[in-house]
C-alpha positions in Angstrom: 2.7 18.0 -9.9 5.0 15.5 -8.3 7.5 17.4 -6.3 9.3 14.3 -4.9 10.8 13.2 -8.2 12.8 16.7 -8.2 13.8 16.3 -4.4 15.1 12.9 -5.4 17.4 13.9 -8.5 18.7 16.8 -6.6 19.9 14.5 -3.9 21.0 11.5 -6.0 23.6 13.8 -7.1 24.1 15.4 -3.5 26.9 14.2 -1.6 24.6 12.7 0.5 23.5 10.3 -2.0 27.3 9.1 -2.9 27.4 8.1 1.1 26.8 3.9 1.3 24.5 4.7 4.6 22.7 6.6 2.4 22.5 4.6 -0.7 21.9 1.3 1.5 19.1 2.8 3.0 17.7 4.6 0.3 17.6 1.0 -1.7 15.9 -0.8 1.4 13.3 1.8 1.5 12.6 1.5 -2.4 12.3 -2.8 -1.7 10.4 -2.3 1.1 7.8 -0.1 -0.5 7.9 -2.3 -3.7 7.2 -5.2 -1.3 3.6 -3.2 0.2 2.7 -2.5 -3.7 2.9 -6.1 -4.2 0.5 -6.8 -1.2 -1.5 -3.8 -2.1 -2.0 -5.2 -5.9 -3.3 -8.7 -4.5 -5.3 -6.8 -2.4 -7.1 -5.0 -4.7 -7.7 -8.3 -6.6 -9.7 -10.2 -4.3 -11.7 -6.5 -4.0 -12.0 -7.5 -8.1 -13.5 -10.8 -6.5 -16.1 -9.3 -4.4 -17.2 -6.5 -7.2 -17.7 -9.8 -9.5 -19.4 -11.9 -7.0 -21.5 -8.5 -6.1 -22.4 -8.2 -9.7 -24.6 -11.6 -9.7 -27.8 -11.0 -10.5 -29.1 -14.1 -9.1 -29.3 -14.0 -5.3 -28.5 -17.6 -4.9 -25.7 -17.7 -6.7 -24.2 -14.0 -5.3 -24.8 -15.1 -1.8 -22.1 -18.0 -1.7 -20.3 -16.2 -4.4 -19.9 -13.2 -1.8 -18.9 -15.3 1.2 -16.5 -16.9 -0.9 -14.8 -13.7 -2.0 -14.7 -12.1 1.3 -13.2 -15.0 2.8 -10.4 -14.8 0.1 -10.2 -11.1 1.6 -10.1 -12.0 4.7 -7.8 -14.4 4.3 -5.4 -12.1 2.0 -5.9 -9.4 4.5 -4.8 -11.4 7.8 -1.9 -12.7 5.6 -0.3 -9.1 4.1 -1.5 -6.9 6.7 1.4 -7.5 9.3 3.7 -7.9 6.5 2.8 -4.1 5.6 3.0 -2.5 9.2 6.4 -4.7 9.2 7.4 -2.9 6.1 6.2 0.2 7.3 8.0 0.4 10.6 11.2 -0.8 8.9 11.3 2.5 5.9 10.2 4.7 8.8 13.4 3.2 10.8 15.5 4.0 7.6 13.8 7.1 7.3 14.9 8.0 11.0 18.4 6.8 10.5 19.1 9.4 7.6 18.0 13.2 7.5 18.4 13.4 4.1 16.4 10.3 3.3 13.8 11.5 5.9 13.6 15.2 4.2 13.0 12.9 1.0 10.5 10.6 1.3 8.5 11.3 4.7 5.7 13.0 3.3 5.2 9.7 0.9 5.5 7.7 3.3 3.7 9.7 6.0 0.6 9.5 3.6 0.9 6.0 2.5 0.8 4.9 6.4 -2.3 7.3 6.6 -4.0 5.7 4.0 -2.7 2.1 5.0 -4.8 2.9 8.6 -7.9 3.9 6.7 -7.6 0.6 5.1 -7.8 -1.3 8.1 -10.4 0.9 9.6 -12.7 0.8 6.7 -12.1 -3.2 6.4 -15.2 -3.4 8.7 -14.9 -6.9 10.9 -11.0 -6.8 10.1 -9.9 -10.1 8.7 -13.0 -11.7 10.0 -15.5 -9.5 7.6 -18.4 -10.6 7.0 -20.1 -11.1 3.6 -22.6 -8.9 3.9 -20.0 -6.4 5.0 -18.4 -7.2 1.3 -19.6 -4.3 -1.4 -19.1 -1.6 1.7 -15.7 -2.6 2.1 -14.7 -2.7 -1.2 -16.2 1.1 -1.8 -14.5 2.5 1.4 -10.8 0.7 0.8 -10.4 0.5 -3.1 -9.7 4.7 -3.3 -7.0 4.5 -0.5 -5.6 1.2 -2.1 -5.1 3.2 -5.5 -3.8 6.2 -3.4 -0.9 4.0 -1.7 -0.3 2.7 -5.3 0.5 6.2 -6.8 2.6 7.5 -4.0 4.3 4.3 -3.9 5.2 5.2 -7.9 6.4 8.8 -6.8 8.9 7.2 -4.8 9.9 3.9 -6.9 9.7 5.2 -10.5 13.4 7.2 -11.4 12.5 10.6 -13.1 13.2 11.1 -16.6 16.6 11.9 -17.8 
């Protein structure tokens, strides 16, 4: 059941949605939250990275493997992380700016920035994690990374018809 993509068609062709606030705001908020899918996806890759590295059967070779991966992590991590609490903070400003918009899409994005701050508190070490931090991280994150993913689809993907 996705409820949103009713909401949104209903108010496309609400008055509300023929106002250019509206409209401006309502296309900022779809970049912006294309934008965090974006980071999400290359986040998720380098957890791809540290499940291969993981999956080494020789400890000599899954050691450096690890370190290596988690530093790409890290690295990936201190890089889109303020980009995505940037991002965040400017679709809740939109969000604030419109009512209509708000009655929208805050519960999406309400969740996504819930999940977004499980990331960072299951990213244990933050952007300075340590290898042997690396298979625990990727278990805890990788289900809230899929979650932003789908609602980010709820709210990016136009409804059939």
């Amino acid at each position: 059941m996705i409820p949103a993509r009713n909401t949104l068609r209903r108010r496309r062709d609400s008055a509300a949605a023929t106002d250019d606030g509206y409209t401006r705001s309502f296309r900022k908020v779809l970049g912006e939250a294309r934008d965090i899918r974006i980071d999400v996806q290359d986040l998720l890759a380098t957890l791809d990275q540290i499940d291969t590295a993981a999956a080494i059967s020789d400890e000599s070779l899954r050691t450096p493997a690890l370190a290596e991966a988690i530093h790409s992590a890290n690295q990936r991590l201190g890089h889109s992380a303020p980009d995505i609490d940037q991002r965040l903070a400017a679709i809740y400003s939109e969000l604030d700016t419109h009512p209509d918009l708000n009655d929208e899409l805050s519960d999406q994005f309400e969740q996504i920035g819930n999940k977004w701050e499980r990331v960072n508190d299951g990213w244990i070490g933050g952007k300075n994690a340590l290898p042997a931090n690396a298979m625990s991280i990727s278990l805890k994150v990788r289900p809230f990374f899929n979650d932003i993913m789908y609602l980010i689809a709820q709210v990016t993907i136009p409804p059939p018809g």
